[in-house]
VOPAGU-2260 file (C-alpha; in pm, 1 decimal, decimal comma):
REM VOPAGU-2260
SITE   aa  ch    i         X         Y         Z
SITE  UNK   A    0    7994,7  -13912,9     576,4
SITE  UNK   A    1    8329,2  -13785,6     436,8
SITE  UNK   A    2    8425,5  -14138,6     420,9
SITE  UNK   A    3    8176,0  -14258,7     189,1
SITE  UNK   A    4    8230,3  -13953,7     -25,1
SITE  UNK   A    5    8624,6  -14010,4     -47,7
SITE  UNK   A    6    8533,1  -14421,4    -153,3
SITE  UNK   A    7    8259,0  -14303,2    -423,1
SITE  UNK   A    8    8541,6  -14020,4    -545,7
SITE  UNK   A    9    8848,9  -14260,2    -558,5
SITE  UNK   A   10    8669,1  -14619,9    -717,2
SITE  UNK   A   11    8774,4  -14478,1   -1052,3
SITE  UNK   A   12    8444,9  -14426,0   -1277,0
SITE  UNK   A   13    8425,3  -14097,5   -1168,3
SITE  UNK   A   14    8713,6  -14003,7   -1218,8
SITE  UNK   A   15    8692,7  -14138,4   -1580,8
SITE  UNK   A   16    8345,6  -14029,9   -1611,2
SITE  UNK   A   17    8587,1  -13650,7   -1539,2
SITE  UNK   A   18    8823,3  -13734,6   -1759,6
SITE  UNK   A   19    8596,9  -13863,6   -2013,2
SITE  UNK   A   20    8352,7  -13478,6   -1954,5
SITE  UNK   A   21    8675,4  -13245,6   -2023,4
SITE  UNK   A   22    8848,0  -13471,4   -2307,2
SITE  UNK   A   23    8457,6  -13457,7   -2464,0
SITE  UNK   A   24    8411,1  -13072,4   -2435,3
SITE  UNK   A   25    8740,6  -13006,6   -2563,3
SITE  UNK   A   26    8696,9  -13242,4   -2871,8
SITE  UNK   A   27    8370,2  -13147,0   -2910,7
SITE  UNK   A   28    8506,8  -12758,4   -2937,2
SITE  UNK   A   29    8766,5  -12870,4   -3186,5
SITE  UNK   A   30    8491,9  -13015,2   -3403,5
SITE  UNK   A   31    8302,1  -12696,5   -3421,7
SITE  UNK   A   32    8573,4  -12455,9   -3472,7
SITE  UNK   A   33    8651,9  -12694,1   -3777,0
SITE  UNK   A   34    8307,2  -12672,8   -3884,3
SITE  UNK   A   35    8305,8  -12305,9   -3849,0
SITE  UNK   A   36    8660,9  -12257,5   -3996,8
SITE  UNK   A   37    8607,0  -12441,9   -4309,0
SITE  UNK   A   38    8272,1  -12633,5   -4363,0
SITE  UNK   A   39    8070,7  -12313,8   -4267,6
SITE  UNK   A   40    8261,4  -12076,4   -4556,1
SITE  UNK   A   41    8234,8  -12456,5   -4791,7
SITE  UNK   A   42    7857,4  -12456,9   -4720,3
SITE  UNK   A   43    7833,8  -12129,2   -4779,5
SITE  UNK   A   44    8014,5  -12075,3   -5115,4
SITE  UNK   A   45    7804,8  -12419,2   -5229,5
SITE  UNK   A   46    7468,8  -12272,4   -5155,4
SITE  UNK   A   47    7505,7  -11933,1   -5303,8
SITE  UNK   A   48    7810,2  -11776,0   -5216,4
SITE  UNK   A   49    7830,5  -11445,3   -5054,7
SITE  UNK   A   50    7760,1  -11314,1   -4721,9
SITE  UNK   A   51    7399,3  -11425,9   -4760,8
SITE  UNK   A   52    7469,0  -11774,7   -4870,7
SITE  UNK   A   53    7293,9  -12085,4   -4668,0
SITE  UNK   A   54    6995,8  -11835,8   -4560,7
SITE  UNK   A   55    6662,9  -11728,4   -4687,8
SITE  UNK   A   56    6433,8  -11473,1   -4599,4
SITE  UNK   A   57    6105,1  -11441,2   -4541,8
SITE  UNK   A   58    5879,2  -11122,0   -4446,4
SITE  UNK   A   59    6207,2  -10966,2   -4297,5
SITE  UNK   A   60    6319,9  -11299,0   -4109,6
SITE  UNK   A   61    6646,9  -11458,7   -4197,7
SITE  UNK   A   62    6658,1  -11806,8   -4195,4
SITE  UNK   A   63    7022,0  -12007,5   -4189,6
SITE  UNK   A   64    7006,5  -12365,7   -4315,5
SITE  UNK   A   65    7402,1  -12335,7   -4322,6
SITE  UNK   A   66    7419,4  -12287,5   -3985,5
SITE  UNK   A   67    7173,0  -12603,5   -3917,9
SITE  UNK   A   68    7407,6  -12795,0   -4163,4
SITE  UNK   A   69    7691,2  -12694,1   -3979,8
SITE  UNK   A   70    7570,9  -12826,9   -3658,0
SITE  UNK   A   71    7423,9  -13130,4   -3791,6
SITE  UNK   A   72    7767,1  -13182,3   -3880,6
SITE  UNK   A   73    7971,9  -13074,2   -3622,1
SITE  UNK   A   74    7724,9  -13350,7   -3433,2
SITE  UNK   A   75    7803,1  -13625,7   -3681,8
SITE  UNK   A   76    8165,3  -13593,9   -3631,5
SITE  UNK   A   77    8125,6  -13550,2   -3284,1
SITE  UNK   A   78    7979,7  -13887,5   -3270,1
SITE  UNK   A   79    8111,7  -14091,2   -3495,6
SITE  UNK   A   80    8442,6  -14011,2   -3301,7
SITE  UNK   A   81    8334,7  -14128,8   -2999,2
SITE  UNK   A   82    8180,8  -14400,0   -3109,9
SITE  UNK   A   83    8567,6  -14513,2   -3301,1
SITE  UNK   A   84    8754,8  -14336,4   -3015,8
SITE  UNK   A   85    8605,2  -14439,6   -2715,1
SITE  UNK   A   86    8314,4  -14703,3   -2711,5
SITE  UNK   A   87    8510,3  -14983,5   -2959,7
SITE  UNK   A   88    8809,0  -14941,6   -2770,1
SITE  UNK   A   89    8620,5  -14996,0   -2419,7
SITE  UNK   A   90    8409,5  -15278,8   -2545,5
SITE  UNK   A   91    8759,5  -15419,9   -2673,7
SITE  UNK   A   92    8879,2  -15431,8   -2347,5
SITE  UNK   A   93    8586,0  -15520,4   -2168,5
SITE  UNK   A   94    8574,0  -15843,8   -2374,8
SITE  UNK   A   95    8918,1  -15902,7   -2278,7
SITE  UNK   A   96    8899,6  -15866,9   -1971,4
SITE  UNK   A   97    8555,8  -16077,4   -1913,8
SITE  UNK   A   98    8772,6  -16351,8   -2121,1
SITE  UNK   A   99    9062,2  -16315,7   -1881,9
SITE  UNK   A  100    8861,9  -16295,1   -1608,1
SITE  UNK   A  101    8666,3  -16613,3   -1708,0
SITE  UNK   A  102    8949,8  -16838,6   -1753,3
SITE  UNK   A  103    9089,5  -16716,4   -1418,2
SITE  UNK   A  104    8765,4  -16783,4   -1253,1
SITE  UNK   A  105    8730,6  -17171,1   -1329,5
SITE  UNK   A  106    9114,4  -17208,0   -1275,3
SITE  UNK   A  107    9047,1  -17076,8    -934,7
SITE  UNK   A  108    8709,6  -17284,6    -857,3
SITE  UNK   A  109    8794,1  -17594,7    -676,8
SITE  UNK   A  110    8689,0  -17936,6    -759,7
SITE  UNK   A  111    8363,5  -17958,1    -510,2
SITE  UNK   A  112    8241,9  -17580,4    -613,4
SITE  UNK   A  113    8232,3  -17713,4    -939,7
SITE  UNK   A  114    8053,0  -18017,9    -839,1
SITE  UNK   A  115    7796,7  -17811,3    -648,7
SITE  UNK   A  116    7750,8  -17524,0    -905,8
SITE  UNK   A  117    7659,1  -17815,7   -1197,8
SITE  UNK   A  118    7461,9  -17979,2    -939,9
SITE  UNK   A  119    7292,1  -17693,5    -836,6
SITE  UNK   A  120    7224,8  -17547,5   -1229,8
SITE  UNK   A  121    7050,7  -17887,5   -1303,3
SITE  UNK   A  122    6863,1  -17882,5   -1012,5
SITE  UNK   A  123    6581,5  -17632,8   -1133,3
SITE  UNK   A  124    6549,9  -17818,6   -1489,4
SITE  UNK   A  125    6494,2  -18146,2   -1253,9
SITE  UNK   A  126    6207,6  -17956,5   -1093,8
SITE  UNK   A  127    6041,9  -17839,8   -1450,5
């Protein structure tokens, strides 16, 4: 049982998938203490200034469309940063490593498993 566990834990995605969790939470808190530090006050001074700028009221309850701003925001950075951080980088290398990978792969094929893999591709348009 422990076995198993120890191969899941050391194949490496989880591990990254780790990594990947605390690197996102802390980026993700960096983006909204900017937001707070300086797009909040920005919003704020934009839409009326004040303590009470970026809310309404209405019969008594307060209503901040700053604060919505702010985290629609803080989310919009958030992923647009991933996306140019992580995911173009990864599908950067995953393309070349599936190009590596497939020149290695018919370098290593001998000259009958290539026979027998065109042979057996044509096989099912024979059939059709």
């Amino acid at each position: 049982m422990f076995k198993g566990f120890r191969e899941f834990i050391s194949r490496g995605n989880v591990i990254d998938l780790a990594v990947a969790f605390v690197i996102g939470a802390a980026f993700a808190a960096l983006v909204s203490q900017f937001t707070r530090s300086f797009l909040d006050p920005l919003i704020r001074v934009i839409l009326g200034g004040g303590v009470r700028g970026g809310t309404f009221t209405v019969r008594g309850q307060t209503f901040d469309y700053g604060g919505f701003i702010n985290a629609l925001i803080t989310f919009v950075l958030t992923a647009a940063a991933v996306y140019y951080f992580v995911v173009v980088p990864a599908n950067v290398m995953a393309a070349r490593r599936s190009a590596r990978l497939g020149r290695q792969g018919v370098e290593d094929v001998s000259e009958e498993v290539q026979l027998l893999t065109e042979i057996r591709d044509r096989l099912p348009a024979g059939r059709g």
